[in-house]
N, CA, C and O atoms as a GROMACS GRO file, in nm:
protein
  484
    1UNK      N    1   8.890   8.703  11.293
    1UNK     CA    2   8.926   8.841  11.263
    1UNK      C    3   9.062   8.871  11.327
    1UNK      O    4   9.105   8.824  11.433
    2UNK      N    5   9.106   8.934  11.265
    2UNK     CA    6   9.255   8.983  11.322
    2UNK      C    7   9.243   9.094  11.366
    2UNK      O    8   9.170   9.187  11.331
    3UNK      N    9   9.356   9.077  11.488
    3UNK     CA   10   9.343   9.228  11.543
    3UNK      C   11   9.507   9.292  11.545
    3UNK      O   12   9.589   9.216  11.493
    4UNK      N   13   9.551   9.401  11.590
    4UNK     CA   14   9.661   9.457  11.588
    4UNK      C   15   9.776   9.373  11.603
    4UNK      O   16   9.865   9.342  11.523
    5UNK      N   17   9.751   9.335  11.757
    5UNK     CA   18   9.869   9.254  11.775
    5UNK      C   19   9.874   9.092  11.726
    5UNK      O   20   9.981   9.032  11.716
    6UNK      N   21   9.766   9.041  11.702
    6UNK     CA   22   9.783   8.913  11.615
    6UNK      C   23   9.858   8.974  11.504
    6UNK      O   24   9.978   8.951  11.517
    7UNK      N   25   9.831   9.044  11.400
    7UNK     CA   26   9.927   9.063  11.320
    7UNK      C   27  10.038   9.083  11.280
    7UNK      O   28  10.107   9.055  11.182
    8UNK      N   29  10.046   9.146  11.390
    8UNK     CA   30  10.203   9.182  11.449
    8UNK      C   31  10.315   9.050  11.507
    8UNK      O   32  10.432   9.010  11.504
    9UNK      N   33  10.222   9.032  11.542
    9UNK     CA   34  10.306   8.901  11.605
    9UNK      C   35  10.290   8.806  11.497
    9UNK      O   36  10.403   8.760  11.508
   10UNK      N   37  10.245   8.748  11.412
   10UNK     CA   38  10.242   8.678  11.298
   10UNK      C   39  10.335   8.704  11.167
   10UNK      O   40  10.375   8.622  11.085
   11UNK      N   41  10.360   8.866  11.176
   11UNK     CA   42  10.394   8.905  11.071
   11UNK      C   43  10.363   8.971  10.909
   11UNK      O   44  10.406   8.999  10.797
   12UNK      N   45  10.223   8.970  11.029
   12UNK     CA   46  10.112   9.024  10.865
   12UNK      C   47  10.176   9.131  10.843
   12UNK      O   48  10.242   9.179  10.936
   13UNK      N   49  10.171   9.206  10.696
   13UNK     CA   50  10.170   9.323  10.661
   13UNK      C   51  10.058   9.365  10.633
   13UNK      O   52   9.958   9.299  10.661
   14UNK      N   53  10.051   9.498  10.563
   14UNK     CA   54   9.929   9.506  10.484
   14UNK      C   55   9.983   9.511  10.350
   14UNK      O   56  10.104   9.489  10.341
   15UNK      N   57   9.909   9.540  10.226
   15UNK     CA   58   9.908   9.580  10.086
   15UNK      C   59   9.879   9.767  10.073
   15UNK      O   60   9.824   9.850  10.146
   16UNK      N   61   9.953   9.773   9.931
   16UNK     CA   62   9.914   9.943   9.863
   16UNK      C   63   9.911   9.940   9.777
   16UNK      O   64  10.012   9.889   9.728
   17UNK      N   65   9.809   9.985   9.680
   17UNK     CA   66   9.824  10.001   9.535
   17UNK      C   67   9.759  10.103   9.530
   17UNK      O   68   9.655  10.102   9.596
   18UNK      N   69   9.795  10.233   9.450
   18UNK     CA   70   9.833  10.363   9.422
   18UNK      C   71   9.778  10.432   9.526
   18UNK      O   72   9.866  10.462   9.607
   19UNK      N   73   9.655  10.476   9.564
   19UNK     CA   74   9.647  10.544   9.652
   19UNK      C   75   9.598  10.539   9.773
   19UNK      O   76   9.585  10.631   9.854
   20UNK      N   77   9.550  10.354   9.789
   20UNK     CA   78   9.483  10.270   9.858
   20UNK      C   79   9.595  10.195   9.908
   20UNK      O   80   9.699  10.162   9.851
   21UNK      N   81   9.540  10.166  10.074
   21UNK     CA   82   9.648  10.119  10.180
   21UNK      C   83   9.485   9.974  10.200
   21UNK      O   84   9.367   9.942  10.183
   22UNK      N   85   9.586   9.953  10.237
   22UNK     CA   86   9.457   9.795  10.323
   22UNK      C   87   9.550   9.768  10.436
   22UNK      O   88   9.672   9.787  10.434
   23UNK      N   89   9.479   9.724  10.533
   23UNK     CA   90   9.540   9.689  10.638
   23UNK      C   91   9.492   9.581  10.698
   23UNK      O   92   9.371   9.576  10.721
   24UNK      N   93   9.571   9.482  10.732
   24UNK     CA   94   9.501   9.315  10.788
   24UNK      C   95   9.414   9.328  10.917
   24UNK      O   96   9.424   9.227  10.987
   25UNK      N   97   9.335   9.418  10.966
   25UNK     CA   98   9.233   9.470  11.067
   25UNK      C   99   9.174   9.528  11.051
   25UNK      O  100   9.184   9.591  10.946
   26UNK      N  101   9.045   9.559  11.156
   26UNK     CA  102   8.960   9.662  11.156
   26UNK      C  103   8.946   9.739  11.217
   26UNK      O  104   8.909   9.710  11.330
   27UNK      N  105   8.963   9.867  11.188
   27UNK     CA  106   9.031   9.995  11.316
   27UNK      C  107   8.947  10.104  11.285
   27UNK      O  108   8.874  10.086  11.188
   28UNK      N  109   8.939  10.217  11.346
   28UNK     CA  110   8.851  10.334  11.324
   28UNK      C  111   9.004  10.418  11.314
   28UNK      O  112   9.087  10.385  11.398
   29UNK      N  113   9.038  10.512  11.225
   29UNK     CA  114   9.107  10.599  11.192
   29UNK      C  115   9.067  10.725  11.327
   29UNK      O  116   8.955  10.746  11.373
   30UNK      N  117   9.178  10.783  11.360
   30UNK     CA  118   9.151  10.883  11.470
   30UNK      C  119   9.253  10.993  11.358
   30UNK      O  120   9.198  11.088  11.303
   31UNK      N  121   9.378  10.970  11.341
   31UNK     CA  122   9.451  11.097  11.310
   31UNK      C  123   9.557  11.005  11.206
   31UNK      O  124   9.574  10.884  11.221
   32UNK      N  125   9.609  11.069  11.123
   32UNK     CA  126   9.734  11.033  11.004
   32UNK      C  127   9.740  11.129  10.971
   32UNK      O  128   9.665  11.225  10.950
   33UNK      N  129   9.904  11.088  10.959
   33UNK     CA  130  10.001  11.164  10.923
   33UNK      C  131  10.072  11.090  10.758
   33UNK      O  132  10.080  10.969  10.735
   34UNK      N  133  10.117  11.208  10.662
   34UNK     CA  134  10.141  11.192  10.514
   34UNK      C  135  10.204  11.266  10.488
   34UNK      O  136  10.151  11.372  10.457
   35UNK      N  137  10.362  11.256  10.485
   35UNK     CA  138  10.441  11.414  10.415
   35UNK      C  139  10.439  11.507  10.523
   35UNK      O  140  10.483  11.487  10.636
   36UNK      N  141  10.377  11.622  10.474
   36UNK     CA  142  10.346  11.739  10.583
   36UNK      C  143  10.226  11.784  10.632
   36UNK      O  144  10.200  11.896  10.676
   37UNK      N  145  10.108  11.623  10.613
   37UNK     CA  146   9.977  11.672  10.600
   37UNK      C  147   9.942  11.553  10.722
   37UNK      O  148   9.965  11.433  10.729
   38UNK      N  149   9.877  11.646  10.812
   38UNK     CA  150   9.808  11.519  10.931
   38UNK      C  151   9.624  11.540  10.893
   38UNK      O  152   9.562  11.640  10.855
   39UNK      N  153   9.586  11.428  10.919
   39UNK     CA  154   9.462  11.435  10.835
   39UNK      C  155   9.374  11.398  10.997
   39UNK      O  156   9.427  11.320  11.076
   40UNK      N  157   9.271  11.448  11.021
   40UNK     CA  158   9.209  11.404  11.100
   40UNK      C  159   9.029  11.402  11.060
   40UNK      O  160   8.944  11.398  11.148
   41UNK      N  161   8.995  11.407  10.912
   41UNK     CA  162   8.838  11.399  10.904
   41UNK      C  163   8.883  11.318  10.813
   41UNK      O  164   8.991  11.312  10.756
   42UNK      N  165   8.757  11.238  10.804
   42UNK     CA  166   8.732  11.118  10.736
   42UNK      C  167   8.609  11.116  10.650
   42UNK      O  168   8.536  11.017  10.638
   43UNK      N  169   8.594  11.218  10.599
   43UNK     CA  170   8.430  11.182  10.579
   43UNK      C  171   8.477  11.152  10.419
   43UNK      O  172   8.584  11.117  10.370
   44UNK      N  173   8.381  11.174  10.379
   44UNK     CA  174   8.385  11.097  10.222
   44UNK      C  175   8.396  11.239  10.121
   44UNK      O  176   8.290  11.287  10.083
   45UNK      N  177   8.494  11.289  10.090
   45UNK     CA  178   8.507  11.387   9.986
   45UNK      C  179   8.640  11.377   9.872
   45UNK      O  180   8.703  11.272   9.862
   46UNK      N  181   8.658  11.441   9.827
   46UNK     CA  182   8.803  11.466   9.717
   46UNK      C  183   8.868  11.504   9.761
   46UNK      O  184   8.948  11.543   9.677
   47UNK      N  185   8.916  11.539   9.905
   47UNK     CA  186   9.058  11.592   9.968
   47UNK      C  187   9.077  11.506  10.078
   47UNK      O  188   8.990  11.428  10.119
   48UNK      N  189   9.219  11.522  10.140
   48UNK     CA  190   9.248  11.414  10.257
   48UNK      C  191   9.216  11.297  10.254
   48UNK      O  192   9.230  11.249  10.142
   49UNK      N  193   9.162  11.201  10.359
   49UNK     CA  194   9.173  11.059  10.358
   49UNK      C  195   9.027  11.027  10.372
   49UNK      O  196   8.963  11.114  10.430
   50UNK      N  197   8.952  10.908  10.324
   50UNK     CA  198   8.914  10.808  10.372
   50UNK      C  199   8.887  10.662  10.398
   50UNK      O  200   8.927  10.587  10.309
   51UNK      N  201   8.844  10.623  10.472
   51UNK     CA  202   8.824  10.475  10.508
   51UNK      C  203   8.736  10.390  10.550
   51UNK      O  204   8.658  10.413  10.642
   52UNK      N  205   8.746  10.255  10.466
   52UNK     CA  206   8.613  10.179  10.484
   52UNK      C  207   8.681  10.064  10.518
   52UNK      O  208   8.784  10.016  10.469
   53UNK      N  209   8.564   9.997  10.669
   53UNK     CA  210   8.556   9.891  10.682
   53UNK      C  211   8.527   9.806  10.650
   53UNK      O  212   8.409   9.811  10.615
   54UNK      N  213   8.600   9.652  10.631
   54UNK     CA  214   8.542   9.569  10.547
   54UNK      C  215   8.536   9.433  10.646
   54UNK      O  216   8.595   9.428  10.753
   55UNK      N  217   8.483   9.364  10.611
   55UNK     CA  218   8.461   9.238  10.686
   55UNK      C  219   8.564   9.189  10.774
   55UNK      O  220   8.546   9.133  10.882
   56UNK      N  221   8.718   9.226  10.696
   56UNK     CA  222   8.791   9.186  10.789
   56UNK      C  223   8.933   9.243  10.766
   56UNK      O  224   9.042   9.194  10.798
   57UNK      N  225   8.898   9.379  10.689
   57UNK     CA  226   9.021   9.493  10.674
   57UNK      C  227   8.993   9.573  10.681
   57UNK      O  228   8.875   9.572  10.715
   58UNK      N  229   9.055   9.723  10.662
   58UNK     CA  230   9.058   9.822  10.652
   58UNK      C  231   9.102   9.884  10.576
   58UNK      O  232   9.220   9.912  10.594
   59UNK      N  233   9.021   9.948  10.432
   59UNK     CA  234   9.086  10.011  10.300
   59UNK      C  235   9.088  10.168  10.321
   59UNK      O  236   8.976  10.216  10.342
   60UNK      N  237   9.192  10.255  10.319
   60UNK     CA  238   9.214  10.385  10.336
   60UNK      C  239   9.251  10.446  10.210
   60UNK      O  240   9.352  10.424  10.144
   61UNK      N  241   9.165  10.517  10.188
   61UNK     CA  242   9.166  10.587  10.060
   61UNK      C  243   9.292  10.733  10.052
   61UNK      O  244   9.252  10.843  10.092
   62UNK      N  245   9.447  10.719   9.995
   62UNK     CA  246   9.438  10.877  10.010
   62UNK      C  247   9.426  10.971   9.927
   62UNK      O  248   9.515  10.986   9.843
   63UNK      N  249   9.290  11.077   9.930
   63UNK     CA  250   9.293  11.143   9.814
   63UNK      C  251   9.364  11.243   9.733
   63UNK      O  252   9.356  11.272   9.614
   64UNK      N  253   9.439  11.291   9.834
   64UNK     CA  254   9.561  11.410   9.703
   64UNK      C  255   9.636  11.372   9.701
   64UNK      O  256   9.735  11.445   9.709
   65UNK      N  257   9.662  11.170   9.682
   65UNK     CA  258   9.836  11.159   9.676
   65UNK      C  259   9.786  11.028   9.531
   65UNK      O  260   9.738  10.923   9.574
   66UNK      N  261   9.800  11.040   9.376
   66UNK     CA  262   9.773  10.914   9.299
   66UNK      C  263   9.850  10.819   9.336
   66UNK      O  264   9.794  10.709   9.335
   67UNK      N  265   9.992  10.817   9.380
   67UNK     CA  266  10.059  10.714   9.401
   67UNK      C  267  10.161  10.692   9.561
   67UNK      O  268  10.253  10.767   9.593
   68UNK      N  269  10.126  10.602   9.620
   68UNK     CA  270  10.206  10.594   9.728
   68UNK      C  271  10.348  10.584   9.777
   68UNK      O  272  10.410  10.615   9.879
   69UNK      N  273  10.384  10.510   9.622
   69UNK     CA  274  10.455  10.476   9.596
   69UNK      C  275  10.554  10.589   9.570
   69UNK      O  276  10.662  10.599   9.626
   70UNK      N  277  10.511  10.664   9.489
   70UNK     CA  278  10.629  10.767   9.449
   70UNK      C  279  10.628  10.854   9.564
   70UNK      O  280  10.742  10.883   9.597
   71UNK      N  281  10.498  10.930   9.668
   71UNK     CA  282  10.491  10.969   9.725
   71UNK      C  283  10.570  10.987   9.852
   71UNK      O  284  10.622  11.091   9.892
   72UNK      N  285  10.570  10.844   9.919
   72UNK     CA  286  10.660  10.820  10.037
   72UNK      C  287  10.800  10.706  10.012
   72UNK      O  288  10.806  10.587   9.981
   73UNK      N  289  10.905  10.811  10.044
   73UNK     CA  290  11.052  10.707  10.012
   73UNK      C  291  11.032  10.609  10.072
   73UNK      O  292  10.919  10.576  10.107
   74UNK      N  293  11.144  10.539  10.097
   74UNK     CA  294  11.218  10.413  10.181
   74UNK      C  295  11.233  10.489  10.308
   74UNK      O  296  11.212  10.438  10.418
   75UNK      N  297  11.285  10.660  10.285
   75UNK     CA  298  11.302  10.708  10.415
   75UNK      C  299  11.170  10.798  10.490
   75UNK      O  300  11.180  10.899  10.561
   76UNK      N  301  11.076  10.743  10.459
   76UNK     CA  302  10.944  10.793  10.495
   76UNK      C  303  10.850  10.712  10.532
   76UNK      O  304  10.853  10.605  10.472
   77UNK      N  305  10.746  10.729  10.628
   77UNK     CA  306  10.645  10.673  10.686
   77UNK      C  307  10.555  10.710  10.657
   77UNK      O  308  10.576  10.808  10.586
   78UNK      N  309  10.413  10.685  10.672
   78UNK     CA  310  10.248  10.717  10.729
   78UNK      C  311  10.254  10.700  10.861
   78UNK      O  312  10.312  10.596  10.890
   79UNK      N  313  10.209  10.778  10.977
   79UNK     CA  314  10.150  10.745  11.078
   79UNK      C  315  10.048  10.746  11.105
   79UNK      O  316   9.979  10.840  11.067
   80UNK      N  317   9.990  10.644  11.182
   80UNK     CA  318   9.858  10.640  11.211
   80UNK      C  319   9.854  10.679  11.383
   80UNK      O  320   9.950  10.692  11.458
   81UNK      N  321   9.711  10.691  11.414
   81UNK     CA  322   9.637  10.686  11.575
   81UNK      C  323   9.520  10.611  11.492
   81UNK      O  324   9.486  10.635  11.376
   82UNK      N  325   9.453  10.488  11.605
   82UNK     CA  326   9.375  10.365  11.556
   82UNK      C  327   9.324  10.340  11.693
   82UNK      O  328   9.386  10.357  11.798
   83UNK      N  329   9.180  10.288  11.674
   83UNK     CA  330   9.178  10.194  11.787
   83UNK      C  331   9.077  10.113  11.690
   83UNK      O  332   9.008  10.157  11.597
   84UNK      N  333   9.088   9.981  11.740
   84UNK     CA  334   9.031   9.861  11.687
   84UNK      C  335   8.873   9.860  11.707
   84UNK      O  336   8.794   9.893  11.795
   85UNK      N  337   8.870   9.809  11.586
   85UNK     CA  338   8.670   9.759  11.616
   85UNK      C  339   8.635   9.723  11.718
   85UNK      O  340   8.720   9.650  11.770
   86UNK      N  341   8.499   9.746  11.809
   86UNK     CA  342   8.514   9.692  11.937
   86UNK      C  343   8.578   9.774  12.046
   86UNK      O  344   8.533   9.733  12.152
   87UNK      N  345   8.641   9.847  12.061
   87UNK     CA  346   8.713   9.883  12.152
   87UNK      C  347   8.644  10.030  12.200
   87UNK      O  348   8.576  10.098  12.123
   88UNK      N  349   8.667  10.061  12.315
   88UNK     CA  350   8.637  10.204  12.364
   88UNK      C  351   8.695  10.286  12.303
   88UNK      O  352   8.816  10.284  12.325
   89UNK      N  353   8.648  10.391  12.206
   89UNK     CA  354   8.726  10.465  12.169
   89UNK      C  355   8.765  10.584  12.251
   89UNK      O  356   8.876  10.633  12.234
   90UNK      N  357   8.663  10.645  12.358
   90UNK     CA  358   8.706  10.723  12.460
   90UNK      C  359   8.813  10.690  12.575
   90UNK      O  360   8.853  10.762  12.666
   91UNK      N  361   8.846  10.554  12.541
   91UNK     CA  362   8.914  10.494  12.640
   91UNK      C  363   9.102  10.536  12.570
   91UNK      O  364   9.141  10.488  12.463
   92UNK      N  365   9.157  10.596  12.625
   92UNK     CA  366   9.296  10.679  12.560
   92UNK      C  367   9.387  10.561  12.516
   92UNK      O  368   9.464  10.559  12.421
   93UNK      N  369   9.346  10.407  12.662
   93UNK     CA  370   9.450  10.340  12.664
   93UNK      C  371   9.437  10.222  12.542
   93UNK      O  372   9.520  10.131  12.539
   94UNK      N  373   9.365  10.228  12.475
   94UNK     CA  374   9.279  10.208  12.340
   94UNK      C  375   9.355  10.265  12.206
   94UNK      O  376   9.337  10.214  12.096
   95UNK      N  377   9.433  10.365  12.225
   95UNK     CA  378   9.489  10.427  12.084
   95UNK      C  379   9.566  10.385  12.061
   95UNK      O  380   9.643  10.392  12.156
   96UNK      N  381   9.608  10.333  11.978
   96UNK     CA  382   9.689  10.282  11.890
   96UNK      C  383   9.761  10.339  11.806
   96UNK      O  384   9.705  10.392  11.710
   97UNK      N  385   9.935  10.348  11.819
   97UNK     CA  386  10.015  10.388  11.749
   97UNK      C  387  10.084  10.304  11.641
   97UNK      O  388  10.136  10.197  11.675
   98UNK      N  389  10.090  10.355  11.476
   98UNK     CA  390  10.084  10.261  11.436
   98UNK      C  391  10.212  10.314  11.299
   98UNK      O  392  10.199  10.426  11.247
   99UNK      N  393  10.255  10.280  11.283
   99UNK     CA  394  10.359  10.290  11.142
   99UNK      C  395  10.355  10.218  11.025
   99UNK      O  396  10.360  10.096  11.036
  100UNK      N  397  10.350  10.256  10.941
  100UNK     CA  398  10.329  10.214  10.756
  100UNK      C  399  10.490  10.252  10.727
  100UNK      O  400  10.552  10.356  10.746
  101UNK      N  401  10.534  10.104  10.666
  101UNK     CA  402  10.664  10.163  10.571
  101UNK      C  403  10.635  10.112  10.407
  101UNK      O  404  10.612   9.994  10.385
  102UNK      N  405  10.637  10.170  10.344
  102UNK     CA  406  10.586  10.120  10.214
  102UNK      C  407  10.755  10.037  10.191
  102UNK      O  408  10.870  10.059  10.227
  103UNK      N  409  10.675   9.922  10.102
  103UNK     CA  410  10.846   9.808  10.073
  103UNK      C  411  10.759   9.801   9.908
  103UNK      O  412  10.657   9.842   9.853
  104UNK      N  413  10.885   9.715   9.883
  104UNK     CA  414  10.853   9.674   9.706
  104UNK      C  415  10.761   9.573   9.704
  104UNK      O  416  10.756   9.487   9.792
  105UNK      N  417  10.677   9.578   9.594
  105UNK     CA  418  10.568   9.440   9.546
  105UNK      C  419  10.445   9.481   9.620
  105UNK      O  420  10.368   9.390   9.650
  106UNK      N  421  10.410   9.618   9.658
  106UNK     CA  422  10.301   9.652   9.704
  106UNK      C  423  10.286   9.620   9.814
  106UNK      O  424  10.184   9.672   9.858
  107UNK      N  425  10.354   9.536   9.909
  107UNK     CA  426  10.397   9.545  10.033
  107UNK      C  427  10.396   9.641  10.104
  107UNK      O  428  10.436   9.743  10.047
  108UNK      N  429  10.357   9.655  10.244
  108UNK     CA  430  10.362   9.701  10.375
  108UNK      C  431  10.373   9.694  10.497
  108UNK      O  432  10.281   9.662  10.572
  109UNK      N  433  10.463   9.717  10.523
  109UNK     CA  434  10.533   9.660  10.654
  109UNK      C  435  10.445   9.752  10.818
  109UNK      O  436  10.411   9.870  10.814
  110UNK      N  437  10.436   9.712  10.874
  110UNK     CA  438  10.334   9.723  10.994
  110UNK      C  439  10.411   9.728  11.140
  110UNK      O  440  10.452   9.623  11.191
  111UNK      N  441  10.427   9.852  11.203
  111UNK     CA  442  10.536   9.907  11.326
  111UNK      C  443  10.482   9.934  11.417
  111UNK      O  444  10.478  10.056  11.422
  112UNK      N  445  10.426   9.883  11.514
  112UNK     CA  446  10.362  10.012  11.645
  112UNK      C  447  10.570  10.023  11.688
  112UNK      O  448  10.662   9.941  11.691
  113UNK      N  449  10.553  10.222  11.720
  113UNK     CA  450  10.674  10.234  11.773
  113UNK      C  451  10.707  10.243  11.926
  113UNK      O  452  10.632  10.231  12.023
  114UNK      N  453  10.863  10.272  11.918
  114UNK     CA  454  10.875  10.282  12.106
  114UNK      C  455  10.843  10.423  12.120
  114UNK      O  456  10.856  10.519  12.043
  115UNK      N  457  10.792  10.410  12.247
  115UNK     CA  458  10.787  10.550  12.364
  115UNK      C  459  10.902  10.633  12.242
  115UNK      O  460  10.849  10.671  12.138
  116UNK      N  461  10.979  10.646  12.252
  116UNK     CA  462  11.076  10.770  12.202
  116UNK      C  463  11.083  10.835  12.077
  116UNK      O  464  11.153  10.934  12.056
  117UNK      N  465  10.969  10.749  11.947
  117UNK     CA  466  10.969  10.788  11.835
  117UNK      C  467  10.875  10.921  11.829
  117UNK      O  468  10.764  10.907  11.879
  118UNK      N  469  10.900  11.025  11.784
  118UNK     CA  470  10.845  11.172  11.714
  118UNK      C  471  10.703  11.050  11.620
  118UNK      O  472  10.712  10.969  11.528
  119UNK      N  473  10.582  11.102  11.711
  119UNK     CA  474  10.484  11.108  11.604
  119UNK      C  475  10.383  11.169  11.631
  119UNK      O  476  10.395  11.234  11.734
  120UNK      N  477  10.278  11.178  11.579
  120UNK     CA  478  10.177  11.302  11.518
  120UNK      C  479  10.069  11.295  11.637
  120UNK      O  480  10.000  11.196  11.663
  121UNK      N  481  10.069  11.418  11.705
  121UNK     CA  482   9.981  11.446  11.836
  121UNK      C  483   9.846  11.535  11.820
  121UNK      O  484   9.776  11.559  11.918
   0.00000   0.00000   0.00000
């Protein structure tokens, strides 16, 4: 199973096709950020986000956006807060900051940022 930083350090990305993100791990969603919308419930409905674990990814559904693609530029992100399967989630030092840049060919490029980047609290 892969975890954050194996991937990172390997070079995994993840995949997107239209409104579905996958990600090469298994993480519990805490908070994302989309445009001007930070999403923090997950449950299973027709608005905002959700996400299912899979054996050895993570598929995130987003529901008021059909395409990701058109949705977020070259000059735009997703942010995530994550902590990995397994892990304490009460434990703070556990959260995981995480960046989505959508690229061409359904590609996704995969960022934890520095201390100084603006993201979603």
């Amino acid at each position: 199973m892969n975890t954050i930083d194996k991937a990172l350090k390997e070079g995994k990305g993840g995949l997107y096709y239209g409104n579905r993100v996958l990600l090469p791990f298994i993480v519990d969603i805490l908070k994302l950020g989309i445009e001007n919308d930070i999403i923090s419930d997950f449950r299973a409905t027709k608005h905002g986000a959700q996400y299912i674990q899979q054996d050895s990814f993570t598929e995130v559904y987003f529901e008021d956006y059909s395409s990701l693609q058109d949705t977020v530029t070259k000059y735009e992100s997703v942010k995530m807060i994550v902590v990995e399967k397994g892990k304490d989630i009460f434990d703070l030092k556990n959260h995981v900051k995480l960046i989505l840049h959508f690229k061409e060919h359904h590609m996704l490029e995969l960022e934890i940022p520095d201390d100084d980047v603006l993201f979603i609290e």
